[in-house]
C-alpha positions in Angstrom: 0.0 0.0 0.0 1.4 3.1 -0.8 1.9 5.1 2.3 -0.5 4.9 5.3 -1.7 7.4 8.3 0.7 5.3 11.9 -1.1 7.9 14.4 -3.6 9.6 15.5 -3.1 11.8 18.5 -6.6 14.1 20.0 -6.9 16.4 22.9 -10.3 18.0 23.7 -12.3 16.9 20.5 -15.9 15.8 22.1 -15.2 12.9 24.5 -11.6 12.4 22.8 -9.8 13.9 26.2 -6.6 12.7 25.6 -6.1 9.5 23.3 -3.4 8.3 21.2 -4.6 5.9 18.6 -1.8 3.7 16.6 -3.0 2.8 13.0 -2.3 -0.2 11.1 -3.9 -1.5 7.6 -6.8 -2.2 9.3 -7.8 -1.1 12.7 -11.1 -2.1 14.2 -12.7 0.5 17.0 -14.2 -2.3 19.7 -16.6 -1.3 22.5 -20.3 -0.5 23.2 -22.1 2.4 22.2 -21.1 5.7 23.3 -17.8 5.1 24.4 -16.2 7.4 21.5 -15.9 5.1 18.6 -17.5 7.5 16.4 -16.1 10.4 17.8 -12.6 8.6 16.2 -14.1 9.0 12.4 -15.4 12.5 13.2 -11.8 13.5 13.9 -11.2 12.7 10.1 -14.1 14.0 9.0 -13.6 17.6 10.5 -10.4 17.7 9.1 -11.6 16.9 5.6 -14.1 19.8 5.8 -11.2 21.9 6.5 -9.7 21.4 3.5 -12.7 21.8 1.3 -13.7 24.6 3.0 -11.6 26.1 5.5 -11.2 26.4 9.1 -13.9 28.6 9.8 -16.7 27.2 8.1 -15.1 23.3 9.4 -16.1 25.2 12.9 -19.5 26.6 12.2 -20.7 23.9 10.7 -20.2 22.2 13.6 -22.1 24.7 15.5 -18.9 26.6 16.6 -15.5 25.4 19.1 -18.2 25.1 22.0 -20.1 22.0 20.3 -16.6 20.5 18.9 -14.4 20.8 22.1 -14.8 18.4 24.8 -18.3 17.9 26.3 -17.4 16.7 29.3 -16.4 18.9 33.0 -18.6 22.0 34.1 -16.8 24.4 31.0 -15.3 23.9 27.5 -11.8 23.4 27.5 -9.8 26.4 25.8 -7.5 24.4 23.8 -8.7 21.6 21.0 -5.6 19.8 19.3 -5.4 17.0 16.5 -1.8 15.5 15.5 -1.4 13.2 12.5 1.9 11.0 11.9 1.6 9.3 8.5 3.9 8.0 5.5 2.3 9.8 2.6 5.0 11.4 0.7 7.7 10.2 -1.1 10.9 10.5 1.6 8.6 9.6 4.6 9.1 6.4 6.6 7.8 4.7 9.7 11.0 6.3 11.2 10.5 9.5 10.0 6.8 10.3 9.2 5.2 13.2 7.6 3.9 14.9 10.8 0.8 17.3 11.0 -0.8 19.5 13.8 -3.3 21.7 14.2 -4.2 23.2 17.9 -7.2 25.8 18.0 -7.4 28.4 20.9 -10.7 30.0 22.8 -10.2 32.8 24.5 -13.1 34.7 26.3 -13.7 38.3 25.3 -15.1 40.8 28.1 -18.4 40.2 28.9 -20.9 42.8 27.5 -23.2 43.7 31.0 -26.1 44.7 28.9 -26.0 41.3 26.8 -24.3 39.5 28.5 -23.1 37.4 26.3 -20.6 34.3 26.3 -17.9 35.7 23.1 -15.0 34.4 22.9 -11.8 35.0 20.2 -10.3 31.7 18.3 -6.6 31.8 17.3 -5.2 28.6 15.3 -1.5 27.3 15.2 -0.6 24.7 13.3 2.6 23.0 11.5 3.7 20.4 9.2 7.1 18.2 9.3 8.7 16.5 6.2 11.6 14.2 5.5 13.1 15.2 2.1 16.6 13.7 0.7 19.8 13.0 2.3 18.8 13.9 5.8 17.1 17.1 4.8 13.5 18.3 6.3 11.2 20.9 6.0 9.4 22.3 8.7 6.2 24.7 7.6 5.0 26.7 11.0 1.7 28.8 10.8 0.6 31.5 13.5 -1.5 34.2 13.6 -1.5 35.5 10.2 2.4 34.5 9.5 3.7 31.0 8.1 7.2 29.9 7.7 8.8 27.8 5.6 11.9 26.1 7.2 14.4 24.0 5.8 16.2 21.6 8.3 19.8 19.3 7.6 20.7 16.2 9.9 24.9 16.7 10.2 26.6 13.0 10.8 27.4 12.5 14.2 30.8 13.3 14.9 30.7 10.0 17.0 28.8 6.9 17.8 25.7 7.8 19.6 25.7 11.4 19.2 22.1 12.7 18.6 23.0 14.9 15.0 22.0 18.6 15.7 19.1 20.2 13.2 20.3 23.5 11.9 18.1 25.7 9.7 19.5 26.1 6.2 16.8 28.9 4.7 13.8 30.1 5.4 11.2 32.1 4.3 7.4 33.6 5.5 4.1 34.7 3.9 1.0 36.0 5.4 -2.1 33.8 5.4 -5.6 34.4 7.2 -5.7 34.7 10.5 -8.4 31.7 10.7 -7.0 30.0 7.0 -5.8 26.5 7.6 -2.8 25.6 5.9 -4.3 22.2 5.3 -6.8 24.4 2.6 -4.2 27.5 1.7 -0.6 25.7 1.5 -1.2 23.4 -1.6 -1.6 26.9 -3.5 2.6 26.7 -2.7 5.3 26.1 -5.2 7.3 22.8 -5.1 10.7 24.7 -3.9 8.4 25.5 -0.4 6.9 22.3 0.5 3.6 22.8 -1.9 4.1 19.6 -3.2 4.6 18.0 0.2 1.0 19.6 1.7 -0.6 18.6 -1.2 0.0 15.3 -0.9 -1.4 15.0 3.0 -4.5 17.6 2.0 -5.7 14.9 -0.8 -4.8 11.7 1.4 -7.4 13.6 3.9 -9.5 15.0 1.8 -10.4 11.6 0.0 -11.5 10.5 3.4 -15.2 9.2 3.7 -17.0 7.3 6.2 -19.2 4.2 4.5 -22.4 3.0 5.9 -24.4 1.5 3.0 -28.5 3.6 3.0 -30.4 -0.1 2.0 -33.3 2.5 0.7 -31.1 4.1 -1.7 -29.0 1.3 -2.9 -32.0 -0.9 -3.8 -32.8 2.1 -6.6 -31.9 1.4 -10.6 -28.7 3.1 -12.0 -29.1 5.7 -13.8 -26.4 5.5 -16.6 -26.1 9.1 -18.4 -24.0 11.4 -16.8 -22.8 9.8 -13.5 -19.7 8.5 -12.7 -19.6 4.9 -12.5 -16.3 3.9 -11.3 -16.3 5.7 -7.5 -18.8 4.0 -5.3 -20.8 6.7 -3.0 -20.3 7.1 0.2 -24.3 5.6 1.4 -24.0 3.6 -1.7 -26.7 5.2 -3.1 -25.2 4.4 -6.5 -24.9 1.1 -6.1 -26.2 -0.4 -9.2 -23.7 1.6 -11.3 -21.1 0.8 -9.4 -21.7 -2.9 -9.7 -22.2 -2.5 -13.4 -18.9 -1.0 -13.2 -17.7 -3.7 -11.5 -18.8 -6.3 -13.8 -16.9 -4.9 -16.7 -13.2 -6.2 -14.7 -14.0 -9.9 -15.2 -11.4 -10.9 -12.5 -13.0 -8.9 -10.0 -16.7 -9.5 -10.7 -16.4 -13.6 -10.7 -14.5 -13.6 -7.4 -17.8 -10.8 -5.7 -19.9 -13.2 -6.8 -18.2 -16.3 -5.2 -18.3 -14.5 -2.4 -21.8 -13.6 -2.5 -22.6 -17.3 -3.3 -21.1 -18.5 -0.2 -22.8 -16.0 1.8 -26.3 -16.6 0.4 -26.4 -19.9 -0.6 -30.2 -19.2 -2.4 -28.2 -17.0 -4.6 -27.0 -18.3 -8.2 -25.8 -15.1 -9.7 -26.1 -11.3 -9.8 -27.4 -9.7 -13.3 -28.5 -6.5 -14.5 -31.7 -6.0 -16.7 -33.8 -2.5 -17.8 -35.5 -0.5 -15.3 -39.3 0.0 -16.7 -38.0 -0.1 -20.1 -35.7 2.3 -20.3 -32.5 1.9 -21.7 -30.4 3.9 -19.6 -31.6 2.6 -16.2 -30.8 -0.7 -15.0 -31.7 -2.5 -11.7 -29.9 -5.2 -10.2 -31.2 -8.9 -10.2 -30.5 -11.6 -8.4 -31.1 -15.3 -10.0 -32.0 -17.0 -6.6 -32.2 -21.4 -6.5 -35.9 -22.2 -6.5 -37.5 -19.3 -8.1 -38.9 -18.8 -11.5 -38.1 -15.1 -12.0 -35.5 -12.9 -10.9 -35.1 -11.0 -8.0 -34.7 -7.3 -8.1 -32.3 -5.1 -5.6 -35.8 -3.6 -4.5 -37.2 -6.8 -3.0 -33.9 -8.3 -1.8 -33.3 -8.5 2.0 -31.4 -5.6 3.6 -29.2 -8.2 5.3 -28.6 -9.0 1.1 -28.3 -5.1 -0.3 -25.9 -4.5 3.1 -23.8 -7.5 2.0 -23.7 -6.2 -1.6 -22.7 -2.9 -0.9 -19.9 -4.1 1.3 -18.6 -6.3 -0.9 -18.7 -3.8 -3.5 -16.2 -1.6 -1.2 -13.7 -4.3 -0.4 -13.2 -5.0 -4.1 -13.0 -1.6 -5.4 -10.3 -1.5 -7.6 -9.2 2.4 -7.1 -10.5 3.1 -3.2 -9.8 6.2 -1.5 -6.8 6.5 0.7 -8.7 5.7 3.9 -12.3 4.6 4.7 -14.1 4.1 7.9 -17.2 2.0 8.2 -19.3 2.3 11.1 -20.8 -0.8 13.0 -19.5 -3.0 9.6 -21.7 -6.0 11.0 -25.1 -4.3 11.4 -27.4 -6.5 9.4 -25.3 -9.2 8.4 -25.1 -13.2 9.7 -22.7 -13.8 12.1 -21.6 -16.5 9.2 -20.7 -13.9 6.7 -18.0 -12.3 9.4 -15.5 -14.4 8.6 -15.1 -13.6 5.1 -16.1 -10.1 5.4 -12.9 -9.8 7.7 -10.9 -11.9 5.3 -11.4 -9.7 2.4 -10.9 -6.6 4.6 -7.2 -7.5 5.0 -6.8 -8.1 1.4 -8.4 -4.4 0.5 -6.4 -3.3 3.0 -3.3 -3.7 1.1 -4.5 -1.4 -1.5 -6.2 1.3 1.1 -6.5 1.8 5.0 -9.6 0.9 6.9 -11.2 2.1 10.3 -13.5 -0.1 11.4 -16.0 0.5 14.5 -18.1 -2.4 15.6 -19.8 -3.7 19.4 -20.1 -7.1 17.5 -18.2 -10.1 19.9 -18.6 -12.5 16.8 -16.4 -10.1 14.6 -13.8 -9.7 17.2 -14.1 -13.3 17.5 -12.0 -13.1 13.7 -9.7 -10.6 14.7 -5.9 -10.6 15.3 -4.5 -9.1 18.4 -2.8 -6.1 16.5 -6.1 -5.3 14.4 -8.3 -3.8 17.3 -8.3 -1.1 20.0 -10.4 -1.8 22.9 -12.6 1.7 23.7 -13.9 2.7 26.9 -15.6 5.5 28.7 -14.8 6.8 31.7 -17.1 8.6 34.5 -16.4 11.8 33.4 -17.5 11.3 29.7 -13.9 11.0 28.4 -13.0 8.2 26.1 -9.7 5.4 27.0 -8.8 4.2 23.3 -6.9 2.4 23.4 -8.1 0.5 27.1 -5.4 -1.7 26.8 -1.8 -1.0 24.6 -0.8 -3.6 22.4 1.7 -5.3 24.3 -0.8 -6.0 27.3 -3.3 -7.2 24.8 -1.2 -9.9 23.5 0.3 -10.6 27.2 -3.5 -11.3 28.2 -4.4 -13.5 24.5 -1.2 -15.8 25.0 -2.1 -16.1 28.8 -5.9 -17.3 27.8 -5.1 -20.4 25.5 -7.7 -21.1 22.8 -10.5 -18.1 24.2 -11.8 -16.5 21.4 -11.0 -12.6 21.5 -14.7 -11.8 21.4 -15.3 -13.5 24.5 -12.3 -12.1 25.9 -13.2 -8.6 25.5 -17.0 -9.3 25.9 -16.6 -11.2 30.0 -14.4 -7.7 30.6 -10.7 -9.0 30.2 -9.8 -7.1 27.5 -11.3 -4.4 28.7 -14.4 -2.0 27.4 -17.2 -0.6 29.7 -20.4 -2.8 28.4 -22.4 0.0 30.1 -21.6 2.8 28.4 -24.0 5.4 26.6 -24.4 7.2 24.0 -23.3 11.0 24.0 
């Protein structure tokens, strides 16, 4: 896979308090609801708003810092701060990772007596940190309504052991907005100041999206004039096109419909035929054992369109840099878990998944390394991960043959059972 986000570190950001979340391939949120599993994909989803809209509208359209920051404790904090470490451009390695962070201020403003009203002033700070070549970086700072644009050497060590110093070789500054994010402003840059570099982490955010398959809408025919057919939505509401798509990479389409064989075992094939006579709609059909006609999308089970839809992201042939899918078993037999986990690793090796699930059967399938254990505690601020990686395999070896599912779900591993939604 080419490049992937190693950490995610969030102060203050709803119930994220203060959690430090390591990312591999495939990382699966576990815990009940309201512990802060979603809270994790809304991180990512706030910081892709930034960049297609900027900082300011990110916030407002959030209802402002007050309903972003941290929900817990009798006030809102007065700082909010989101760090990235990832391996997304071309010098970066799990040694040396592309670095991003952005913190967000609150100050209060004096009250007015006759309107008494709760203002407050937001200042942002953020910076970015990139390996180049040869033991060259480039460090991009942003305050106020000033960036700078530093360039960084590593000098050998002038003997074993010696940390090498970082001295600043040139440097330059430009104003910017006082509320601008970088992440937005900075790919406007030219190559020779790290424009190259910022674009690279704006589009690996921006490409973000956070799948959970609307049954309603994918049922509907495809509507073949003028849409895209090769990116599959978000709610797969184009879901019929995309499978069309699909079916046109031969390799790709016979191995979805094993796999939707072996799930369904009614089902003897997936075709496409014209919607009301139309020529440019088409509806899926499914040719079920035992029945005389064919089954549209519309009169499939949801457990069926969810499957569908699923399997049509895990074999997407050009996926996004990272997706999350929220509670990936909800409608599904605990019998299609096992391949539905099996074919996440191998889409993983092309993108990177979040996963967020309460499901004991799915965890049941997982290895050690691919889940982080969330909990909640009694001040509303969410523990991800409950357990670090090391005590989570101490406590697997030390339990035999028990399934991780059970594991997690008798307490072991972790993960308030009781928690509630926020």
């Amino acid at each position: 896979m080419p490049g992937r986000l190693l950490e995610l570190h969030v102060e203050n950001f709803r119930s994220l308090r203060d959690v430090t979340i390591p990312l591999g391939p495939l990382t699966v949120l576990v815990g009940p609801n309201g512990v802060g599993k979603t809270n994790v994909l809304k991180v990512f989803e706030f910081l892709a708003d930034i960049i297609r809209s900027d900082l300011q509208p990110a916030l407002d359209d959030r209802g402002g810092f007050d309903e972003v920051a941290f929900w817990g404790g009798s006030k809102p904090p007065t700082t909010l701060r989101i760090q990235l470490k990832a391996t997304w451009t071309s010098n970066s390695t799990d040694n040396a990772p592309d670095e991003y962070g952005l913190t967000i201020r609150r100050r209060a403003l004096p009250s007015n007596r006759q309107v008494r009203s709760h203002a407050y002033a937001l200042s942002r700070e953020e910076s970015f940190q990139f390996k180049r070549t040869q033991g060259r970086g480039r460090r991009i700072t942003i305050k106020g309504e000033e960036a700078r644009v530093i360039d960084t050497v590593t000098e050998p060590p002038r003997r074993p052991r010696t940390r090498a110093p970082r001295s600043p070789r040139q440097s330059g500054s430009f104003g910017i907005r006082r509320l601008s994010s970088g992440l937005s402003t900075l790919p406007r840059l030219g190559a020779a100041d790290g424009g190259d570099e910022v674009t690279r982490v704006a589009d690996r955010l921006s490409s973000f999206r956070i799948f959970d398959v609307d049954v309603a809408a994918a049922r509907r025919p495809a509507r073949l004039r003028g849409r895209d057919l090769t990116a599959l939505s978000p709610q797969a509401e184009n879901l019929a096109a995309f499978l069309i798509h699909l079916s046109t990479r031969e390799h790709v389409w016979d191995r979805l419909v094993a796999d939707a064989r072996d799930v369904l075992p009614q089902l003897e094939g997936i075709e496409f035929e014209e919607a009301g006579g139309a020529s440019d709609r088409l509806t899926v059909v499914l040719r079920e054992r035992g029945l005389r006609r064919l089954t549209p999308l519309a009169d499939a089970s949801y457990g069926t369109v969810r499957l569908l839809g699923l399997l049509a992201l895990l074999y997407d042939p050009d996926p996004p840099a990272f997706t999350c899918v929220e509670e990936i078993d909800h409608g599904l037999h605990p019998q299609a878990l096992e391949l539905v986990v099996q074919r996440l690793r191998e889409a993983a090796e092309r993108t990177q998944f979040i996963v967020a699930t309460h499901s004991p059967a799915l965890v049941d399938r997982l290895r050690p390394e691919e889940f982080v254990v969330c909990e909640r505690d009694e001040h509303g601020a969410s523990i991800i991960p409950a357990l670090t990686a090391e005590e989570t395999h101490a406590i697997v070896d030390e339990s035999g043959d028990q399934p991780l599912g059970d594991l997690w779900f008798s307490g072991v591993l972790g993960g308030d059972l009781t928690g509630r939604e926020l």
